[in-house]
C-alpha positions in Angstrom: -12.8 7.3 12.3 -13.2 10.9 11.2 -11.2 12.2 8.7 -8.6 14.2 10.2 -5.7 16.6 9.0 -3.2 14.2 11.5 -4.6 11.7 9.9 -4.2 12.4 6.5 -0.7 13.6 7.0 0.9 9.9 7.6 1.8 8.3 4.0 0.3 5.0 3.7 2.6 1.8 1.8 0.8 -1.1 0.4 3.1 -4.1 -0.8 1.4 -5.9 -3.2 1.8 -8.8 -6.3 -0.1 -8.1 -9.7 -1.7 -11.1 -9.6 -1.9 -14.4 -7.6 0.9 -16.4 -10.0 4.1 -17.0 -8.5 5.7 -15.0 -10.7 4.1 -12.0 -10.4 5.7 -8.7 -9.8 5.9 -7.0 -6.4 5.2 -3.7 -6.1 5.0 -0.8 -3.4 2.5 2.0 -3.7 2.3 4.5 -1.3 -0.9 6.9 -0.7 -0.6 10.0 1.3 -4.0 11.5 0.7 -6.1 8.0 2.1 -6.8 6.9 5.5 -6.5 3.5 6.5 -10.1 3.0 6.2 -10.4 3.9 2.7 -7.2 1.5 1.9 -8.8 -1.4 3.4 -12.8 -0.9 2.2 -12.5 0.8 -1.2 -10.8 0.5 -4.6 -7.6 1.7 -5.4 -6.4 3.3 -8.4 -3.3 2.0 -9.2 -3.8 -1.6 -7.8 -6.1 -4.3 -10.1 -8.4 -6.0 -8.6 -6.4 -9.3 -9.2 -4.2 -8.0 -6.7 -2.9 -9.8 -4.0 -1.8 -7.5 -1.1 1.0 -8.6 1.2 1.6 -5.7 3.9 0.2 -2.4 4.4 1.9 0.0 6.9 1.1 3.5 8.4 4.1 5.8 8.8 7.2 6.8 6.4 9.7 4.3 7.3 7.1 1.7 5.3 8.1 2.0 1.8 11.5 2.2 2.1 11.3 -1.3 4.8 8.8 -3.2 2.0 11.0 -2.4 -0.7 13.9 -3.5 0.7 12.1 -6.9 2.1 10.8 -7.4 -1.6 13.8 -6.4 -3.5 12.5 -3.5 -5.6 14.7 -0.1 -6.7 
């Protein structure tokens, strides 16, 4: 997909748990200057690569749906 100004314009939320331990905090981390190709393929800053990712959505209404699902402020 070529890297468009549309598509650059759509934030992108990734839920995700720090590591792969039950405990492990959930957080939400939205991107707004990625497409979703370059969320999937490449490293993130911000997210370890112990990671576990849980959801990723396209549009605005994202981050506020994940955080309420996972219980974060």
């Amino acid at each position: 997909m070529a890297r468009t100004k549309d598509a650059l314009q759509l934030p992108i939320a990734v839920a995700f748990k720090t590591s792969d331990r039950s405990n492990a905090q959930t957080k939400v981390k939205v991107f707004k200057n990625r497409t979703i190709d370059q969320v999937l393929e490449d490293k993130l800053p911000g997210i370890s690569d112990k990671a576990v990712v849980l959801e990723i959505g396209v549009g605005s209404i994202f981050e506020a749906r994940y955080k309420k699902k996972y219980g974060i402020n």
